[in-house]
N, C-alpha and C positions, 0 to 999 in steps of 0.2 A: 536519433536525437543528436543535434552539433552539437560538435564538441567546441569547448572556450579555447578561443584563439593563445596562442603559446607566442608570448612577446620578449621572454627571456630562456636562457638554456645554460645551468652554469654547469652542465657533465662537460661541457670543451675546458672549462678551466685549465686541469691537470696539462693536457697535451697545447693548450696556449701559451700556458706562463711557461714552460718548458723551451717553446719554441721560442717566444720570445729574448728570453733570457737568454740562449744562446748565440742571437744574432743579434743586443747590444753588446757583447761580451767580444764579436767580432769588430777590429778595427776598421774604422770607416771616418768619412769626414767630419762627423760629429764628434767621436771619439777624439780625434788627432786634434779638431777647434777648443775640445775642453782644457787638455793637455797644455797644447799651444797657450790657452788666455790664463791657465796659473801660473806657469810659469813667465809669463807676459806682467802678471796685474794681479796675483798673489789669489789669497784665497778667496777676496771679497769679490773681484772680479770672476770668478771661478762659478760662485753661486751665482751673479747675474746673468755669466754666461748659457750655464745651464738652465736659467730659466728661462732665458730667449729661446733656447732651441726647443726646450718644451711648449712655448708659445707659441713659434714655426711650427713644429709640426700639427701641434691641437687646430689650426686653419684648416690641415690638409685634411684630421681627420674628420673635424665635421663634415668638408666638403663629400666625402668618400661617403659619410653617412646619409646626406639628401642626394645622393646622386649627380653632382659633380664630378667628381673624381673619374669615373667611368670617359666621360666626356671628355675630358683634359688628356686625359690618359692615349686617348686614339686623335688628338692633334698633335701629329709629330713637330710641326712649325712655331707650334707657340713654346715646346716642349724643351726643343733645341735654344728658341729666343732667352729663356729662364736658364738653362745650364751655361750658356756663353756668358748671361750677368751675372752668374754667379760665381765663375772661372776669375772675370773681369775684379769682381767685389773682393774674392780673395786676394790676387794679384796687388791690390790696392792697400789691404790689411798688411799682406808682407813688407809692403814697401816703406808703409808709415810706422811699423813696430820695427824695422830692421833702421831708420831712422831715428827712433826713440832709443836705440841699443847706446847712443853717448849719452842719453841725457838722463836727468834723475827722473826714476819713474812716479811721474808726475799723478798717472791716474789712483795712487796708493798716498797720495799726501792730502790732507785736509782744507779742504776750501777755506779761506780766511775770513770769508762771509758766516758762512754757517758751520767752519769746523766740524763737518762729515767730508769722506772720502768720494772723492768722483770717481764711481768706476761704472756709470747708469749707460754708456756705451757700450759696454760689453753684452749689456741685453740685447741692444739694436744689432749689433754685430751678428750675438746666437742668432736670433730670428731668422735673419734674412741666410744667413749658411744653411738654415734649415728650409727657408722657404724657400731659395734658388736651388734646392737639392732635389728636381724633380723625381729622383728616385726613389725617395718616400711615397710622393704620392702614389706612382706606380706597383710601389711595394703593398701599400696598403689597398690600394685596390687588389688586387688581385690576393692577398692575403688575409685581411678581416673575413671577405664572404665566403673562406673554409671553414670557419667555426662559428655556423651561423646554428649547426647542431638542428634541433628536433622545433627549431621556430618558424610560426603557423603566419604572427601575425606582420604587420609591418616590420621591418626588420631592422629598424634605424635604432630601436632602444638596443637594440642588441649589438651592432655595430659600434656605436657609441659607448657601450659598457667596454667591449674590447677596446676600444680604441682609449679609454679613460685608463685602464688596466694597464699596458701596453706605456700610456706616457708617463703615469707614478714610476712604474717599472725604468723605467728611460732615466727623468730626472735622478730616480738613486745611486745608476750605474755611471751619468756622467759627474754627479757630486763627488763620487766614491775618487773617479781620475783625476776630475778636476780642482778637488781639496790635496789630493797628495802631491799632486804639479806645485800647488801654491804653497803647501807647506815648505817644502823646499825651497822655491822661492823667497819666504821670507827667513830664511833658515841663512842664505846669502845675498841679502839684501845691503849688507857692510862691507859686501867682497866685490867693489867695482869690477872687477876685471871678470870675475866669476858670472855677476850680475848680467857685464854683455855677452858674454858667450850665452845664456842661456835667454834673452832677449833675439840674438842672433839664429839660434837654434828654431824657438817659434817665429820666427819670419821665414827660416827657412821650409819650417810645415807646409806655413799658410803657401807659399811658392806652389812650394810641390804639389799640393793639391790642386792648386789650379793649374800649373802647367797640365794633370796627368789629364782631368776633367777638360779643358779645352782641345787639348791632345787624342779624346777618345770622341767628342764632340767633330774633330776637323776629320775624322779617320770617316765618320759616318756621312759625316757630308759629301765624300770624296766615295763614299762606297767602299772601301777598304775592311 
């Protein structure tokens, strides 16, 4: 007699959320970008930031769930093309936040139109740090299809629950960074001088990131 197809398996739970938990917990570009925009754009910009990168990445994992991801994964050209625009992107974000270091930070004051704060860039910013970070995708590929456990049937629900699991899990750890960056921030938001050094400090992030990513990007191209 068949047996009914098995479209979910949650015995991986334990040893996923484990696994994952450890490696947002590891500093990486997302990490350092949350960091970077509280201290940047306080705590409001902090949760938009975080939501952009859960945005970014929730692309990658669908993609990884219909089978995309696979495919992207083993084009090294399109691969390289996405981490040099996103070298590029950061490179840009330093330059325009290490720029705003004299001025009052504007994306924390209220619109005069509709007196709410404009800080809705900082979600386009998350996103695309997340979406130029091909190393997600490749993460994810090769990482959801270990805990696909005792499943018979399609494997996408199951994919997708990880992958759903996985970016709650994400958005908490970067909230967690990126509220304590912006508490601080507004903590010396009356201390000019304070104020630019820690506007200078996240530009210098955003730098470093991309120098290291363009820097490991030229080393492969050169074969090094």
């Amino acid at each position: 007699m068949p047996q009914n197809p098995v479209w979910i398996d949650l015995s991986v739970l334990p040893a996923f959320l484990a696994t994952v938990l450890v490696l947002l917990l590891a500093p990486g570009p997302d990490m350092a970008f949350m960091v970077a925009s509280g201290l940047n754009g306080g705590r409001k910009a902090a949760v938009r930031a975080a939501l952009g990168i859960t945005a970014g990445v929730s692309v990658y994992v669908v993609m990884i769930a219909v089978g995309i991801g696979a495919i992207l994964a083993t084009a090294p050209v399109a691969v390289t093309v996405i981490r040099i625009a996103g070298g590029l992107y950061l490179l840009y974000l330093a330059l325009i936040t290490w720029q705003a270091s004299n001025r009052e930070p504007a994306v924390m004051l209220p619109d005069p139109a509709t007196g709410k704060v404009k800080t809705e860039s900082y979600f386009r910013r998350g996103a695309w740090v997340a979406l130029s970070n091909p190393k997600i995708l490749i993460f994810f590929t090769a990482f959801l299809p270990q805990f696909l456990g005792a499943v018979t049937a399609n494997p996408i629900v199951q994919l997708l629950m990880l992958g759903l699991i996985a970016q709650v899990l994400g958005v908490a750890v970067d909230l967690c960074f990126g509220l304590l960056a912006g508490a601080m921030r507004d903590r010396v938001l009356g201390n000019p001088r304070t104020r630019i050094i820690l506007d200078r400090v996240s530009a210098t992030v955003f730098a470093l990131i991309a120098v290291a990513l363009l820097v490991e990007v030229s080393l492969q191209l050169l074969g090094i």
